[in-house]
TORSEMAR-98490 format. One record per residue (C-alpha): x, y, z. Coordinates in nm, 4 decimals, decimal comma, always signed. Layout:
       east      north         up
          X          Y          Z
...
//
This chain:
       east      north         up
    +2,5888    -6,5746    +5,0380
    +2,9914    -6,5549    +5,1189
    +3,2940    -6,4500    +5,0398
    +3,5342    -6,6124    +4,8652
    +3,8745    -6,5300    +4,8458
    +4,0044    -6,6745    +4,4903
    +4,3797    -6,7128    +4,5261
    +4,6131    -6,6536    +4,2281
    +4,8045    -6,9325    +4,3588
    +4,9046    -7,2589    +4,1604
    +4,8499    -7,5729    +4,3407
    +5,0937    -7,8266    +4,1671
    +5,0745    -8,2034    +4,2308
    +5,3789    -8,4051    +4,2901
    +5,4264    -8,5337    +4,0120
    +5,4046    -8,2111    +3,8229
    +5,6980    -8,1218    +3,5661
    +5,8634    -7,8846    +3,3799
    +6,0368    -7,9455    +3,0127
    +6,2683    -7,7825    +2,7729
    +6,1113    -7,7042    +2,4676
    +6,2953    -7,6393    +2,1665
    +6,1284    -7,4680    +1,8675
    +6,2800    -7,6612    +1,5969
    +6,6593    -7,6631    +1,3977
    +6,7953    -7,2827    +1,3941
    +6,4673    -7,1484    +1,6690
    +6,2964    -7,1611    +1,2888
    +5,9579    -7,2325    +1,4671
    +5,9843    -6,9624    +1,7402
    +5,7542    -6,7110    +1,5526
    +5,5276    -6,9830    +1,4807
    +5,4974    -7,1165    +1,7840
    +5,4823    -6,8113    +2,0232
    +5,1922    -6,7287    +1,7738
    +4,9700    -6,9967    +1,7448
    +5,0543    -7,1339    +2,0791
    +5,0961    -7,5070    +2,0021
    +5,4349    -7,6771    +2,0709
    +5,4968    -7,8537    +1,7535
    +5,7585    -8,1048    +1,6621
    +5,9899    -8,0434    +1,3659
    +5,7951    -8,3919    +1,1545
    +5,6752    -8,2860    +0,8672
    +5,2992    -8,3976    +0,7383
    +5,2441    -8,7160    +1,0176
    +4,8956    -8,6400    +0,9215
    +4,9725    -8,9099    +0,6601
    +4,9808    -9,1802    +0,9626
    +4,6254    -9,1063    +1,0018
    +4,3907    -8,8579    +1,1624
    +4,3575    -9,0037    +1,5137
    +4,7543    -8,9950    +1,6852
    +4,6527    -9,2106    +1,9797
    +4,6306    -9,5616    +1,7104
    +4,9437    -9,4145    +1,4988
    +5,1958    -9,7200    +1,5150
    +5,5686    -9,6499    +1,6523
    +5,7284    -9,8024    +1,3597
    +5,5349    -9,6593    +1,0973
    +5,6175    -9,3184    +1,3425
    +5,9589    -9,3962    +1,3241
    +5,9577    -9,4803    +0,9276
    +5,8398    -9,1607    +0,8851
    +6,0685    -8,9476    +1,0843
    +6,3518    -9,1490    +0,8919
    +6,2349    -9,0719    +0,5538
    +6,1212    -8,6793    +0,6505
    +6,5106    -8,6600    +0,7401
    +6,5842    -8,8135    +0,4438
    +6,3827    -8,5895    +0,2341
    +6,5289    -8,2931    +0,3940
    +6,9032    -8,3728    +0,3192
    +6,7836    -8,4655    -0,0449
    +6,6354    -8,0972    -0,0244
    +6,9606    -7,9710    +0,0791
    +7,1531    -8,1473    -0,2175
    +7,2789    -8,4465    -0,0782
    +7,2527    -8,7283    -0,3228
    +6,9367    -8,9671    -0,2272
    +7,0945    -9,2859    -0,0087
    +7,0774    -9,6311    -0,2137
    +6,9024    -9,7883    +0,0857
    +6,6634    -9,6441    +0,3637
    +6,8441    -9,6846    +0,6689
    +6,6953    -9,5783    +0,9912
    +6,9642    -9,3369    +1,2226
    +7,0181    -9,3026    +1,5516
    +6,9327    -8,9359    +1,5415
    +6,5434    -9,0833    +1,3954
    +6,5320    -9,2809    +1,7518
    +6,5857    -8,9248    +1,9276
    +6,3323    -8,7647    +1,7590
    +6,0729    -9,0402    +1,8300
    +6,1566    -8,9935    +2,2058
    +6,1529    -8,6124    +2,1885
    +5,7735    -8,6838    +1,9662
    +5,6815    -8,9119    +2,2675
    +5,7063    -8,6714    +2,5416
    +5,5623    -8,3903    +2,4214
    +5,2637    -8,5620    +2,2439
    +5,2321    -8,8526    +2,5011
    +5,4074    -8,8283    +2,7964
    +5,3682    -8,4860    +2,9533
    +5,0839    -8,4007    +3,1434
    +4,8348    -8,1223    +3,0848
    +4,9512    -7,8468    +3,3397
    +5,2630    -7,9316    +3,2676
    +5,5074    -7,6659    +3,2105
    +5,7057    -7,5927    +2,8958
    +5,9900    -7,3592    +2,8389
    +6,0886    -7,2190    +2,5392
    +6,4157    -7,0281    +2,4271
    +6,5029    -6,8027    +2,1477
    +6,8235    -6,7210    +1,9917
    +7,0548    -6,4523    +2,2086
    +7,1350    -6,4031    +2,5539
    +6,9235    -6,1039    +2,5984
    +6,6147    -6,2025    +2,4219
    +6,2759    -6,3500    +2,6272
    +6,2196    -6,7335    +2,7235
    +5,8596    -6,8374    +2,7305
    +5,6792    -7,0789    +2,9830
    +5,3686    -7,2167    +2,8721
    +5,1478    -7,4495    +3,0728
    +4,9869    -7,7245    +2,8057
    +4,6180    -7,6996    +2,8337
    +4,4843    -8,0658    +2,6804
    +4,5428    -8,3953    +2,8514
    +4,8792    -8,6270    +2,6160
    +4,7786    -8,7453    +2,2861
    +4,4875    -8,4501    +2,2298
    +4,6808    -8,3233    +1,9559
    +4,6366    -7,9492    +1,6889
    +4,7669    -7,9551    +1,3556
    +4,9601    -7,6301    +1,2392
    +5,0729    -7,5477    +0,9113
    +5,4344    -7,3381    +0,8470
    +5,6650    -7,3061    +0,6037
    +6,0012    -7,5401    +0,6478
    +6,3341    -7,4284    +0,5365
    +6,2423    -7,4674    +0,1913
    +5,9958    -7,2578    +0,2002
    +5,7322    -7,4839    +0,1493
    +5,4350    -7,5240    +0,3498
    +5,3703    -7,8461    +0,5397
    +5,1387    -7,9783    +0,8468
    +5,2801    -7,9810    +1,1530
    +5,1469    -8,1683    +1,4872
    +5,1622    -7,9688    +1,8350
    +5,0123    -7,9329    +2,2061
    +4,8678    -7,6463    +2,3004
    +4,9850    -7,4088    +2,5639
    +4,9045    -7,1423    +2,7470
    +5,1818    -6,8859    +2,7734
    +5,2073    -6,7498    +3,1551
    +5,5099    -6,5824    +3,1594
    +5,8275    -6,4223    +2,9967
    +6,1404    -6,3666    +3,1391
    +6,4835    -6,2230    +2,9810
    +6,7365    -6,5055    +2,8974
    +7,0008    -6,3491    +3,1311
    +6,7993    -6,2922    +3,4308
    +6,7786    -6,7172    +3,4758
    +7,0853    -6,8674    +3,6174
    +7,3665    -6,9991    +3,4216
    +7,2657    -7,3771    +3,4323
    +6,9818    -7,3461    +3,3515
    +7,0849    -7,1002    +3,0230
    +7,2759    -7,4200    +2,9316
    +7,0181    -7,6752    +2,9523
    +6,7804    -7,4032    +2,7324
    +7,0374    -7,3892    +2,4581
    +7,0863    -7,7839    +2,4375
    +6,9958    -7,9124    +2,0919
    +6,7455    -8,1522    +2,2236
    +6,4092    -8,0821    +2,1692
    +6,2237    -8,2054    +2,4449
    +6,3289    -8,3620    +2,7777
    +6,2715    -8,2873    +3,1565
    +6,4619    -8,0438    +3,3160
    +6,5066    -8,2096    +3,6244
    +6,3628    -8,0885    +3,9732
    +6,6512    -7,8940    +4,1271
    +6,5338    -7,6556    +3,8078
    +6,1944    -7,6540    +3,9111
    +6,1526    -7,3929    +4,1820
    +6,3479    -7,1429    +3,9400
    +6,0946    -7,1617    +3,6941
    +5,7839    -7,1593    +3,8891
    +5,9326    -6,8213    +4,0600
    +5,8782    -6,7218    +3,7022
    +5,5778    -6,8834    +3,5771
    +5,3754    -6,7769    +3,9239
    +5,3540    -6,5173    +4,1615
    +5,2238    -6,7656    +4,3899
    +5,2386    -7,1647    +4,4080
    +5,2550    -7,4476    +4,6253
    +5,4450    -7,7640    +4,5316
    +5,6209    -8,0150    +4,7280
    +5,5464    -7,8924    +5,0951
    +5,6386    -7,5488    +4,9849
    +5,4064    -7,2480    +5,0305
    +5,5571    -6,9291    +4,8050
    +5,3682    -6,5543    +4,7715
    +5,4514    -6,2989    +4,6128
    +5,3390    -5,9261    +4,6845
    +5,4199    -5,6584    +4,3989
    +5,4813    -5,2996    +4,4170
    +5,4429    -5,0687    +4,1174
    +5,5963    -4,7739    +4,2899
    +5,8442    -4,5995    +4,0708
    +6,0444    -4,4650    +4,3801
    +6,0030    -4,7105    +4,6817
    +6,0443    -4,4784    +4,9833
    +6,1241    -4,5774    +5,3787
    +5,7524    -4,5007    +5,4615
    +5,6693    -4,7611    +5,1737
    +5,8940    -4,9994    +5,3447
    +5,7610    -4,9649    +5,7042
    +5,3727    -5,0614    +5,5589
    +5,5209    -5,3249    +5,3906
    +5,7100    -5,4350    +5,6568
    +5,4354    -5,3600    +5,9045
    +5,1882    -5,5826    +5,7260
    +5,4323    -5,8901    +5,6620
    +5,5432    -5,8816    +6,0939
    +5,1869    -5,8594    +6,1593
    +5,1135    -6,2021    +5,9769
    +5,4351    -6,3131    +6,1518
    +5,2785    -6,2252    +6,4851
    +4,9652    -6,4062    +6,3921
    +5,1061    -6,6816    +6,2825
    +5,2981    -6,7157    +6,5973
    +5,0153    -6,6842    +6,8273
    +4,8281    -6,9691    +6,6229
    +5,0790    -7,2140    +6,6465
    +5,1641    -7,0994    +7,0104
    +4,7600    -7,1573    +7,0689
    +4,8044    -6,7612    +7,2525
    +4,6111    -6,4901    +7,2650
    +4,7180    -6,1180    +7,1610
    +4,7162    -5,9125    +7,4593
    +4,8181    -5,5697    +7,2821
    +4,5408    -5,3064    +7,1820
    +4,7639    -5,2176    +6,9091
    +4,8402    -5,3766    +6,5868
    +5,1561    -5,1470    +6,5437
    +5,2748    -5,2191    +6,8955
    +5,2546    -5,6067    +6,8434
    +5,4679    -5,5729    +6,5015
    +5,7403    -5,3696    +6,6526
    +5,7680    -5,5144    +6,9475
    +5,7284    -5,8758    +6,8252
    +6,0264    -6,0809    +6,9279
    +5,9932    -6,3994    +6,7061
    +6,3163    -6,5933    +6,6913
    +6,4927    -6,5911    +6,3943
    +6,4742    -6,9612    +6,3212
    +6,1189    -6,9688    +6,3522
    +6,0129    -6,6768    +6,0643
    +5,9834    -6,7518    +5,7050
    +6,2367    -6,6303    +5,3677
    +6,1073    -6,3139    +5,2281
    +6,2956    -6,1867    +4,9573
    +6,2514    -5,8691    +4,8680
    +6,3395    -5,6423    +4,5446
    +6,2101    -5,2614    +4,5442
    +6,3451    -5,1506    +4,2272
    +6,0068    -5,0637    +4,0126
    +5,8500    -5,2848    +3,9771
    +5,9174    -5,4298    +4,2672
    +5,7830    -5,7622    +4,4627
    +5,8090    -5,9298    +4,7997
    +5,8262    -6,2841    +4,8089
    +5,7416    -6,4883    +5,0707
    +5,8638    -6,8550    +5,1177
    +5,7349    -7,1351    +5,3926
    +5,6645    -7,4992    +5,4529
    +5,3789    -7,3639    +5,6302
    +5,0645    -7,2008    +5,4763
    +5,1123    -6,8689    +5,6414
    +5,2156    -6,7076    +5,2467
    +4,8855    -6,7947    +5,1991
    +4,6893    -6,7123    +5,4597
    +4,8588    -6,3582    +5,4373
    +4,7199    -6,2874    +5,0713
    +4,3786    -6,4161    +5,1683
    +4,3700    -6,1557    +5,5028
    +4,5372    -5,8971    +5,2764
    +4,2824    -5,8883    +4,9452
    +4,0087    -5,8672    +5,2467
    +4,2021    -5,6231    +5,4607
    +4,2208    -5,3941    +5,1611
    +3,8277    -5,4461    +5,0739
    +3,7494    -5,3215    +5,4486
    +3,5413    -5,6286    +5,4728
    +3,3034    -5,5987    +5,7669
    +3,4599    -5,8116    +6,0676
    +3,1608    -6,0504    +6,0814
    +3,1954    -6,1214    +5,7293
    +3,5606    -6,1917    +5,7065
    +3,5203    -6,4451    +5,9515
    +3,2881    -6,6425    +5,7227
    +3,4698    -6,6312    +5,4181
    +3,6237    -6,9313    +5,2360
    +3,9596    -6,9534    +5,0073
    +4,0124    -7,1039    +4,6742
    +4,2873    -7,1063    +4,3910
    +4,3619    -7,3008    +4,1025
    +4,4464    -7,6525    +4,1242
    +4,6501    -7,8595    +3,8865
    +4,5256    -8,2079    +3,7918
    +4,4375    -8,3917    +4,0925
    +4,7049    -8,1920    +4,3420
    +4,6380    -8,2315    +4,7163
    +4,4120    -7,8869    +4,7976
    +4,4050    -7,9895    +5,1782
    +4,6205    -7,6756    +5,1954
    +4,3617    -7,4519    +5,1386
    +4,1528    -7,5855    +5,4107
    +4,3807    -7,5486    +5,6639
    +4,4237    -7,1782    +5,4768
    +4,1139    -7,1185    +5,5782
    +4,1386    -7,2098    +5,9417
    +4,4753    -7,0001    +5,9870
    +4,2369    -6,6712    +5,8420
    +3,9805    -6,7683    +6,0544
    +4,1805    -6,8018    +6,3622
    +4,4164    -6,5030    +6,2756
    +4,0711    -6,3080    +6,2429
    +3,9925    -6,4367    +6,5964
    +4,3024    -6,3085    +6,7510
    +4,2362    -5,9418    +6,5976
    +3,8754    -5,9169    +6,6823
    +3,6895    -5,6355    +6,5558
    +3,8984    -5,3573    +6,6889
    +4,2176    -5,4905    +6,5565
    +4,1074    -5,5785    +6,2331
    +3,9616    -5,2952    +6,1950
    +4,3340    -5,0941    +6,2314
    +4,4648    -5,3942    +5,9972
    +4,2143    -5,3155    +5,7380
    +4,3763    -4,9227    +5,7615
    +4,6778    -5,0490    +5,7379
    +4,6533    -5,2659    +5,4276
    +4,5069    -4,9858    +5,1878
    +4,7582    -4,7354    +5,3067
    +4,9916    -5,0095    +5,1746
    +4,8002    -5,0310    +4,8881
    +4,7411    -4,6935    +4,8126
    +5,0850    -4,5339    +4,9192
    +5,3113    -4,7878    +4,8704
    +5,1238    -4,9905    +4,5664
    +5,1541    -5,2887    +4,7604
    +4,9607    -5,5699    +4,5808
    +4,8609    -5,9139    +4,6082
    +4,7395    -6,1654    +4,3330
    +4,3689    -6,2375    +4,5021
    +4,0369    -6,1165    +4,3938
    +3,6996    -6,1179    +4,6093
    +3,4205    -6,3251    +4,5011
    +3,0624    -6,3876    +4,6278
    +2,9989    -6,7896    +4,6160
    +2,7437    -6,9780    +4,7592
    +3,0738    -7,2773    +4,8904
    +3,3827    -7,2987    +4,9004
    +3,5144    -7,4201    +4,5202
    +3,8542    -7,4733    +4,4124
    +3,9551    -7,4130    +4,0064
    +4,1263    -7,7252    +3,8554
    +4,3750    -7,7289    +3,5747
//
C-alpha cells in the first residue's frame, strides 16, 4: 500500500475550449439554468422532431426554429406572415443549436453572464459527451410552459462581472448565444474555473490563504516554502547536490537568476492566493511535496508515493509522470534530515499563515489518474 497524492489540478487537452453561453433573449433563462444546470437553447418543444436528437434532420431543425420565431412574434401581436419564410436570424440559431448540442466537447467549458456589471458570471464544465441531450421545462415570455433541450454542466466557479477584463465583459454581453471565445481568452478563464491546471505547455498552481490579516511572518513561510521548491528545482535540472544542512540557509541564500525562476503572482488581501506559473512542472511538483510536507509523511514513505489529478478527455498526463520524478528527486536532495525541517516548515505555513494547497492524501494500491 502507497500514497497517492490526488492533485486538484485540471489536465486539459489541446484541443480543449471554452464558449460563451448566453441564457436566452433578456438573461430570461438565467434562473433556470443556474438551477437545473443544463444549458438550454431558447427552441421551444424540439421534442416534436423526435425523442432521439442525434437522427433529428437539419431542415426539419431549421423549419422548426423558423416557425417557433414565427409563433413568438404572432404572440407578441404581429400579424401572422402570408408565407413561411425562413430568416437569416433562423440560420444563427441553428449554428448557435449546433455547438452547444453537437459540437462542444464534454469538459468543455461554458460561461455564462447575467444582467449588470456587478453581478456573478458562471463557468460550467459540460459533463456528457455532444448530442447526449436533458429536456427542461420553463415558462417562456408568455408565461406558458414549454420543453426545452440542454447539456448539462457542472458549475465550478463564480466570479464578479467586473473583476474579468474589459474584452472579455464585451464578448459576455454579445447577443449571440453560443460561440467560442477564442484562445487568447482562455487562460483568463481557467485562472477562474481552477486553482490549478495544465494546458498548452503551461503548468499553473495556486496556493490560498484564509488569513484575515496577512502579516510579514506569514509572508516569510510563504516565501520560504515557494524559494525552497525554487532551490530544488534548480538542483534537479542542474543534476547538483545540496550541500547546506539547512533548509532556511539554502532559501535565503539561494542565488537563482532571475530569468531562470517562474511568475508567482501573489494577492494577500483575505482571502488571499499565490499563484504559481511555469512551462515546467515544478507548480506541480510543489503542491504534491507540500500536501505531504504538511501530513509529516515519514521520509521513506514520501519517497514511494505516486501523483494523480483529473484528466480531461484523452489530455496528455505524461506530466504527471515526470511530476513524480521531480518529488522523488527533490525528496532525494533533502534526505531525511532536510525533509524532516521542510515538513516543520510547511504546517507552520499552514497553521500560522493558512497557507493551503488544493491536494488531498490517498492510500492506492497504483498510481491512477481521474478522467473527465
Amino acid at each position: 500500500m502507497s500514497i497517492d497524492v490526488a492533485l486538484g489540478t485540471y489536465i486539459l487537452p489541446n484541443d480543449h475550449k471554452v464558449w460563451k453561453y448566453f441564457p436566452g433573449k433578456d438573461y430570461k433563462f438565467h434562473d433556470v439554468v443556474t438551477e437545473t444546470a443544463v444549458a438550454l437553447i431558447d427552441v421551444r418543444d424540439l421534442n416534436d422532431l423526435g425523442d432521439f436528437p442525434a437522427e433529428w434532420d437539419e431542415e426539419e431543425l431549421l423549419e422548426h426554429i423558423a416557425a417557433d420565431r414565427i409563433e413568438r412574434r404572432v404572440e407578441g401581436g404581429a400579424p401572422r406572415p402570408d408565407r413561411f419564410v425562413r430568416s437569416a436570424g433562423d440560420k444563427a440559431t441553428l449554428t448557435f443549436l449546433q455547438g452547444l448540442f453537437f459540437t462542444a466537447k464534454k469538459g468543455d467549458l461554458i460561461v455564462m453572464p447575467d444582467k449588470g456589471y456587478t453581478t456573478a458570471v458562471r463557468i460550467g464544465m459540460l459533463l456528457d459527451k455532444p448530442g447526449v441531450l436533458k429536456t427542461v421545462t420553463a415558462k417562456d415570455s408568455n408565461d406558458e410552459t414549454y420543453t426545452y433541450y440542454g447539456r448539462r454542466v457542472k458549475w465550478v466557479a463564480e466570479i464578479e462581472k467586473r473583476r474579468l477584463s474589459d474584452d472579455l465583459i464585451s464578448q459576455l454581453h454579445s447577443l449571440a448565444a453560443f460561440f467560442d471565445l477564442g484562445r487568447s481568452r482562455y487562460e483568463e478563464i481557467y485562472d477562474k474555473a481552477f486553482d490549478d491546471y495544465v494546458y498548452d505547455e503551461l503548468f499553473v498552481s495556486t496556493f490560498r490563504t484564509s488569513k484575515n490579516v496577512f502579516t510579514s511572518k506569514d509572508n516569510l513561510l510563504s516565501s520560504l516554502w515557494f524559494e525552497l521548491i525554487e532551490v530544488l528545482e534548480e538542483a534537479r535540472e542542474n543534476d547538483e547536490e545540496l550541500t547546506v544542512d539547512s533548509i532556511y540557509e539554502l532559501a535565503v541564500d539561494s542565488e537563482i537568476d532571475e530569468d531562470d525562476r517562474n511568475d508567482l503572482s501573489i494577492y494577500v488581501q483575505s482571502p488571499g492566493w499565490f499563484r504559481w506559473r511555469s512551462q515546467k512542472i515544478e507548480p506541480l511538483a510543489a503542491i504534491a511535496l507540500f500536501a505531504m510536507a504538511t501530513s509529516n509523511v515519514p521520509y521513506a514513505e514520501a519517497k514511494e508515493a505516486t501523483v494523480s489529478a483529473h484528466v480531461v478527455r484523452q489530455a496528455d498526463d505524461q506530466c504527471l509522470g515526470d511530476v513524480d520524478e521531480a518529488v522523488k528527486r527533490y525528496l532525494e536532495l533533502l534526505g531525511k534530515a532536510r525533509w524532516e525541517q521542510a515538513c516543520k516548515l510547511a504546517v507552520k505555513a499552514q497553521s500560522q499563515a493558512t497557507l493551503r494547497a488544493n491536494a488531498t492524501l490517498k492510500k492506492s494500491e497504483n498510481h491512477a489518474t481521474h478522467r473527465k
